[in-house]
TORZA-303551 format. One line per field, with one value per residue (C-alpha): residue number from 1; residue in three letters; x, y, z. Coordinates in nm, 4 decimals. Example, Ala and Ser with C-alpha at 12.3 -4.5 7.8 and 13.67 -1.06 7.14 Angstrom:
n = [1, 2]
res = [ALA, SER]
X = [1.2300, 1.3670]
Y = [-0.4500, -0.1060]
Z = [0.7800, 0.7140]
END
This chain:
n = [1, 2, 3, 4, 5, 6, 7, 8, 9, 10, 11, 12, 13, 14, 15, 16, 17, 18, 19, 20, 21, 22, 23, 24, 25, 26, 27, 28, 29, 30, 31, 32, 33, 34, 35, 36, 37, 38, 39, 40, 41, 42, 43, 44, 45, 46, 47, 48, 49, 50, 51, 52, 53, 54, 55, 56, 57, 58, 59, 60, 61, 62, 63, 64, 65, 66, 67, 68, 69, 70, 71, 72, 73, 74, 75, 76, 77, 78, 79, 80, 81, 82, 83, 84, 85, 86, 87, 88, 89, 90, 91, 92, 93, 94, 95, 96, 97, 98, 99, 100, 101, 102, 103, 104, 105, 106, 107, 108, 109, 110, 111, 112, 113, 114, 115, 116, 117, 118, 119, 120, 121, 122, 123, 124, 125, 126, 127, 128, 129, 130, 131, 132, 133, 134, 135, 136, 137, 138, 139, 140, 141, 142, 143, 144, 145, 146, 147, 148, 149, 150, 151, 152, 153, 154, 155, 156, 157, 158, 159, 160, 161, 162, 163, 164, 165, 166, 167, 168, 169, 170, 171, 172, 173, 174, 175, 176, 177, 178, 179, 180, 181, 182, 183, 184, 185, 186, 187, 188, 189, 190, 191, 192, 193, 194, 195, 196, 197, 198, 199, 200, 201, 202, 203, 204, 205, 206, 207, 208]
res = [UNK, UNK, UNK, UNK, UNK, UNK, UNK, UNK, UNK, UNK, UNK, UNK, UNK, UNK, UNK, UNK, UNK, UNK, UNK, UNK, UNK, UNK, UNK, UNK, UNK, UNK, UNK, UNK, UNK, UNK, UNK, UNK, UNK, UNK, UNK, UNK, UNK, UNK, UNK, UNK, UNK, UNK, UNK, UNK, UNK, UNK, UNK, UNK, UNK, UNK, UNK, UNK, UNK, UNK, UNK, UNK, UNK, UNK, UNK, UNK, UNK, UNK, UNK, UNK, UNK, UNK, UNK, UNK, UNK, UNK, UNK, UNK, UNK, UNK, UNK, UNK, UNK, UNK, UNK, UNK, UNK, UNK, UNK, UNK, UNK, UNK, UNK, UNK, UNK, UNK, UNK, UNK, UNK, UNK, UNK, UNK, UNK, UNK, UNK, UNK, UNK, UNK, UNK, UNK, UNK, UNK, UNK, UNK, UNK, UNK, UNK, UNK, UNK, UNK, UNK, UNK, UNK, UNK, UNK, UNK, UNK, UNK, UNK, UNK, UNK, UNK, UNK, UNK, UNK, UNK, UNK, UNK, UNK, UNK, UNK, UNK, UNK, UNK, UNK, UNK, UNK, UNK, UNK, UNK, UNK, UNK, UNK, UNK, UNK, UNK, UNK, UNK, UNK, UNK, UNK, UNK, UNK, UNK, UNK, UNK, UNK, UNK, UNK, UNK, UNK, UNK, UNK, UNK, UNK, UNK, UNK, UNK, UNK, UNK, UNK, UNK, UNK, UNK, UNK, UNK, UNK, UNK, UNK, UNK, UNK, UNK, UNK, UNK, UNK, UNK, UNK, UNK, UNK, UNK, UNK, UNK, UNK, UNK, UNK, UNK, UNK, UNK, UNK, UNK, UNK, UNK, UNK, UNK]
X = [10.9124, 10.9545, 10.7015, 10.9163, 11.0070, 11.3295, 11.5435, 11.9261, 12.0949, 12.3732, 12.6527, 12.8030, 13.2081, 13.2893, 13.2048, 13.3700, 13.3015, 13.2872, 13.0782, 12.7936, 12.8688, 12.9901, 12.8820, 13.0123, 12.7995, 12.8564, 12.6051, 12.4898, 12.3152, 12.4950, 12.5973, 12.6221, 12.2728, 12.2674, 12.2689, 12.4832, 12.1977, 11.9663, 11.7752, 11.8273, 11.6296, 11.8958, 11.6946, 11.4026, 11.5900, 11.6017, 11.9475, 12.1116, 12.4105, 12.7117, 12.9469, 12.9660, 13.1480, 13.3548, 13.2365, 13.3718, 13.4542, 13.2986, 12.9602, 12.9309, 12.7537, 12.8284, 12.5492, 12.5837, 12.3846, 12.3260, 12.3328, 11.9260, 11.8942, 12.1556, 11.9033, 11.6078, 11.7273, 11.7885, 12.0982, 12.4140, 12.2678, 12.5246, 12.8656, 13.0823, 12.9513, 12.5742, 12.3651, 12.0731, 11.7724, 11.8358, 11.5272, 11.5855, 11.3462, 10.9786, 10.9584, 10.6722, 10.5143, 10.6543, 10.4793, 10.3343, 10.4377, 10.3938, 10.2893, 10.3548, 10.7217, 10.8446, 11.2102, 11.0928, 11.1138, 10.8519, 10.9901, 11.2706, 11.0876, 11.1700, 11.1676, 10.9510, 11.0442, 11.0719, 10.8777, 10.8000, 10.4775, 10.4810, 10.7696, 10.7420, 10.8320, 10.5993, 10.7901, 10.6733, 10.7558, 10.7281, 10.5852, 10.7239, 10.3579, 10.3645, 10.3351, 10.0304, 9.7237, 9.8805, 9.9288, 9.6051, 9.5523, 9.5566, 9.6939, 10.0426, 10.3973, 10.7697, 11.0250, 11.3359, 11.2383, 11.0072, 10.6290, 10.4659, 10.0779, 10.0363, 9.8718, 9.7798, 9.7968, 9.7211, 9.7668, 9.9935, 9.9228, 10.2621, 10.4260, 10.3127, 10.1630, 10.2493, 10.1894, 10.2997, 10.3625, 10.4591, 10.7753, 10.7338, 11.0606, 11.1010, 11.1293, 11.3793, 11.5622, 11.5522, 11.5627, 11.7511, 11.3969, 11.5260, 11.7714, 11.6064, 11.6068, 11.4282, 11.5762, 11.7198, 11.5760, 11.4173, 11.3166, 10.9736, 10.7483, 10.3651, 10.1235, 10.1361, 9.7647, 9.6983, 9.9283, 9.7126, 9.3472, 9.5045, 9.5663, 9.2330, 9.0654, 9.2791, 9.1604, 8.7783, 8.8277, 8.9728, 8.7171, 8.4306]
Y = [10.8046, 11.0044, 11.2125, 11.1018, 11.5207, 11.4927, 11.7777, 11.6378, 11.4640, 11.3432, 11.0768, 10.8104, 10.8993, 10.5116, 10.1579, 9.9515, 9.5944, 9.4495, 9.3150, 9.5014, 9.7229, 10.1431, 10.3466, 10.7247, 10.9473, 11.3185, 11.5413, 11.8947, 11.8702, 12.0661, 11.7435, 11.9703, 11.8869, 11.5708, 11.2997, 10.9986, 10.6984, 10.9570, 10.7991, 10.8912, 10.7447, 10.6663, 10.6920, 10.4984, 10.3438, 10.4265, 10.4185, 10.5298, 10.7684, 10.5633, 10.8663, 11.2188, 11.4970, 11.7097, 12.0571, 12.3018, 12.0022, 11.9159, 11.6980, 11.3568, 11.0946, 10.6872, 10.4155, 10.0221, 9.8575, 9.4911, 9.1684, 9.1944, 9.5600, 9.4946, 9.1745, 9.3909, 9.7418, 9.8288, 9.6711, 9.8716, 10.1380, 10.0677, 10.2016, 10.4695, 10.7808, 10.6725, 10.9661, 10.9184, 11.0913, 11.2149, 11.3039, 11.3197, 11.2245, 11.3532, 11.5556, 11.6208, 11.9636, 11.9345, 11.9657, 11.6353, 11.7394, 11.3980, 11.0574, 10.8590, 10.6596, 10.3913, 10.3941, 10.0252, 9.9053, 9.6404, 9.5461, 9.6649, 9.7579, 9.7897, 10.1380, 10.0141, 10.3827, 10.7520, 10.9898, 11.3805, 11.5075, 11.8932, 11.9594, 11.6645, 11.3556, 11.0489, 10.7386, 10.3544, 10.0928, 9.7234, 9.5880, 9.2830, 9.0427, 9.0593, 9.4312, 9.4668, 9.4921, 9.7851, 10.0242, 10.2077, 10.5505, 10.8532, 10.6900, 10.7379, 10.5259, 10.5976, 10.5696, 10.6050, 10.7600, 11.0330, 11.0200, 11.0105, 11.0159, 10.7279, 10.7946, 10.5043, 10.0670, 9.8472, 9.4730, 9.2747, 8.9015, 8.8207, 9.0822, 9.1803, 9.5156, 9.8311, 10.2040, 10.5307, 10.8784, 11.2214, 11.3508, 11.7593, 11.9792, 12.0795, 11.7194, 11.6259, 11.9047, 11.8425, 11.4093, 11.1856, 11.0742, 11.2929, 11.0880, 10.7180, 10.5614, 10.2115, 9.8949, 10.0816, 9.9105, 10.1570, 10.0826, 10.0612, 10.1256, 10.1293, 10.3264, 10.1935, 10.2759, 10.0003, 9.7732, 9.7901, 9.7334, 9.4289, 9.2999, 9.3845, 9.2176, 8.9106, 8.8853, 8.9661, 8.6461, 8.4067, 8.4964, 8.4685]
Z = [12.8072, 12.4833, 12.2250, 11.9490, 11.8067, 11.7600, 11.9197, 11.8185, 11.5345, 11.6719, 11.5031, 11.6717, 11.7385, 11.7872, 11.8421, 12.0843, 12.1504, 12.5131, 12.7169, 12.5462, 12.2837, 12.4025, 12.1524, 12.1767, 12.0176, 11.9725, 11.9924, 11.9954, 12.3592, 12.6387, 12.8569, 13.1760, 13.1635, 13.0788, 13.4031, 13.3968, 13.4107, 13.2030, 12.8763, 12.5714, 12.2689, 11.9687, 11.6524, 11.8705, 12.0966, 12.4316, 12.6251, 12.9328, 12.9267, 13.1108, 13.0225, 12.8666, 12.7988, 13.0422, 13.0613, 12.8130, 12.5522, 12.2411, 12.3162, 12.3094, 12.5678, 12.5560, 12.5912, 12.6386, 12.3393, 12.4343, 12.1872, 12.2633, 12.1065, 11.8302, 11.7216, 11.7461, 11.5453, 11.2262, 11.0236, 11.0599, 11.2682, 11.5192, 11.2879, 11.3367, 11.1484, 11.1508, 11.2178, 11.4982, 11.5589, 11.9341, 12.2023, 12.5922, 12.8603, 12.8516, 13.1808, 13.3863, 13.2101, 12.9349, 12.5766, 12.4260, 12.0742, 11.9091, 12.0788, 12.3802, 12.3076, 12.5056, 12.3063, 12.3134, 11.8964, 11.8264, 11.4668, 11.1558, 10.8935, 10.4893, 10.2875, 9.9764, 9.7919, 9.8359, 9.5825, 9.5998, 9.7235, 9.6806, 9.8956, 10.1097, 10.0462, 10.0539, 10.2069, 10.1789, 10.4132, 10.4075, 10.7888, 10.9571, 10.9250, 11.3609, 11.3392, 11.0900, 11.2642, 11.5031, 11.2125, 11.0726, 10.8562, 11.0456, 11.3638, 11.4989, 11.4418, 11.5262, 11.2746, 11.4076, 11.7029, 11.4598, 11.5808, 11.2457, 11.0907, 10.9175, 10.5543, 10.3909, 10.4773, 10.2230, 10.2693, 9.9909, 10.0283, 9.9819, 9.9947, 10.3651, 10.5058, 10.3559, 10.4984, 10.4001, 10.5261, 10.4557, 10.5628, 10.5765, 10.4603, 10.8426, 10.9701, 10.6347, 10.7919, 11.1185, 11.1613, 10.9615, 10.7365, 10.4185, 10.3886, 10.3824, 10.0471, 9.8888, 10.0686, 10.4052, 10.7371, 10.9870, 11.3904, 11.4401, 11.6832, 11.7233, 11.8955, 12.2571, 12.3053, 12.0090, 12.1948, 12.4899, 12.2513, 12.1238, 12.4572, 12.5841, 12.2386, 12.3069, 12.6489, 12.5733, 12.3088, 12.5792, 12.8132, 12.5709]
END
């Protein structure tokens, strides 16, 4: 379980096909703290550490990224010299800063545009038509493992669902989001409380 603040930007060190795929990513944690078998969500993704760092080196922990999660994520997040949005394990007591994140993405979705607001930066995305109903103004989404407020949805016919949000000069500091551009693909994933009112509405229609 994650909040979805970001507290690392780490960049993955290699990409090695077996099995699965090991990804080694280096990071800025101090992996004396860091369990092998801990979770770790990668720009929204949630992974276990299968190896890490020896104490005193340079950081860097390595994660097993199926076929399944390289279907489901964003197009070429998985290369050598990608930068990821890193957040450990929610802990019991500790601050809920954002949102309640599985690390579980429910979709990829499209960056429509960036434009300046003031000193943040508004950002439009392009929803996968499965994903639509879940995302609503002034409720909460991850993208790439960010929590986020979602400003405005507008639905396009054609063209699918739309939303936008702002991205504040802190978090274009501090995540990878001040760097997204028009056409890039982003991990989504929605507000598990509206993934549990669509369930109950489903099952309210079936028993009516």
């Amino acid at each position: 379980m994650f909040t979805g603040i970001v507290s690392d930007v780490g960049a993955i060190a290699s990409v090695e096909a077996r099995g699965d795929t090991r990804v080694v990513v280096s990071t800025a944690y101090d992996t004396a703290t860091v369990d092998l078998g801990a979770s770790i969500s990668c720009s929204g993704v949630c992974l276990t550490v299968v190896d890490k760092s020896a104490p005193g080196a340079p950081g860097w922990f390595a994660v097993d990224v199926s076929g399944e999660t390289l279907s489901r994520t964003a197009q070429g997040q998985w290369t050598q010299g990608k930068r990821l949005n890193l957040e450990r394990a929610l802990r019991l007591g500790d601050e809920l800063g954002g949102h309640i994140v599985t690390g579980h993405v429910d979709g990829v979705a499209e960056v429509l545009g960036v434009c300046a607001d003031g000193d943040s930066k508004r950002i439009g995305f392009r929803l996968p038509r499965e994903l639509a109903a879940f995302v609503a103004p002034k409720g909460s989404v991850t993208v790439d493992g960010v929590s986020l407020t979602v400003n405005e949805v507008s639905d396009e016919g054609a063209d699918g669902t739309h939303f936008s949000i702002n991205v504040i000069p802190h978090t274009q500091a501090q995540t990878t989001l001040g760097e997204l551009h028009a056409g890039q693909a982003v991990n989504i994933e929605i507000d598990v409380l509206a993934r549990y009112l669509q369930r109950m509405e489903s099952y309210r229609a079936k028993a009516g």
